[in-house]
N, C-alpha and C positions, 0 to 999 in steps of 0.2 A: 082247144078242147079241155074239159074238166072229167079227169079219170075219176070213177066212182068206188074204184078199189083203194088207190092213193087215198081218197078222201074219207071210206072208212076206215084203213092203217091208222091217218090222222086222229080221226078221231077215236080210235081205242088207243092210240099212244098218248093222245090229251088226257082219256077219263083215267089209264092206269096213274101218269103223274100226278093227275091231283088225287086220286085216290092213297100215292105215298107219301103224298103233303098234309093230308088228312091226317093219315094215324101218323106220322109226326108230329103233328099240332095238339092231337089228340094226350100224345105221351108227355109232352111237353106241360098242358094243362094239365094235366094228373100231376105232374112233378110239383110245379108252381104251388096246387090245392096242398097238397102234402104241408109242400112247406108254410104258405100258410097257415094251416093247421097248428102243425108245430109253434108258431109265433102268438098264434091265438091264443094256445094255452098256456103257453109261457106266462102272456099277459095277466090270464085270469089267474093265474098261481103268483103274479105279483113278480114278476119282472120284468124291470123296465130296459137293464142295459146286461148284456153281456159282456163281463172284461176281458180283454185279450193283452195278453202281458206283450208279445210280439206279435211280427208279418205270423199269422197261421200256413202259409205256405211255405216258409223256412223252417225245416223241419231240422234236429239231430237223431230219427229214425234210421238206421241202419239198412239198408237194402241189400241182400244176398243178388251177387250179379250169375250167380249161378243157381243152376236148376236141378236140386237136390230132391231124386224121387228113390224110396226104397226096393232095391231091387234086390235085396239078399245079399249076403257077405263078400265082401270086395276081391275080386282074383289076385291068386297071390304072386307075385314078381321074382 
């Protein structure tokens, strides 16, 4: 037998996932257009390479591993 309730769950649990593949896709090509964007006009202002002295992902930024929010003068001990 072919349940017709299963088979509509089915199919609204098919249309929701492609509906969140969608606006993924969606964000994704906006990100892509961006960047090209960016590259485009790079070009027309007349560059051709960007120099990168090092790996850009090796960084000597400093990262606080704490989470420092103002909360008024510190209790006293």
């Amino acid at each position: 037998m072919i349940s017709v309730n299963e088979n509509i769950k089915a199919c609204k649990d098919n249309i929701n996932q492609l509906m969140n593949q969608r606006n993924d896709i969606t964000s994704e090509i906006l990100r892509i257009e961006g960047a090209l964007r960016v590259f485009t006009d790079m070009e027309k202002a007349g560059v051709t390479e960007i120099p990168v002295s090092k790996n850009p992902l090796e960084t000597t930024e400093v990262i606080d591993a704490v989470d420092v929010q103002a909360s008024g003068p510190e209790p006293e001990q």
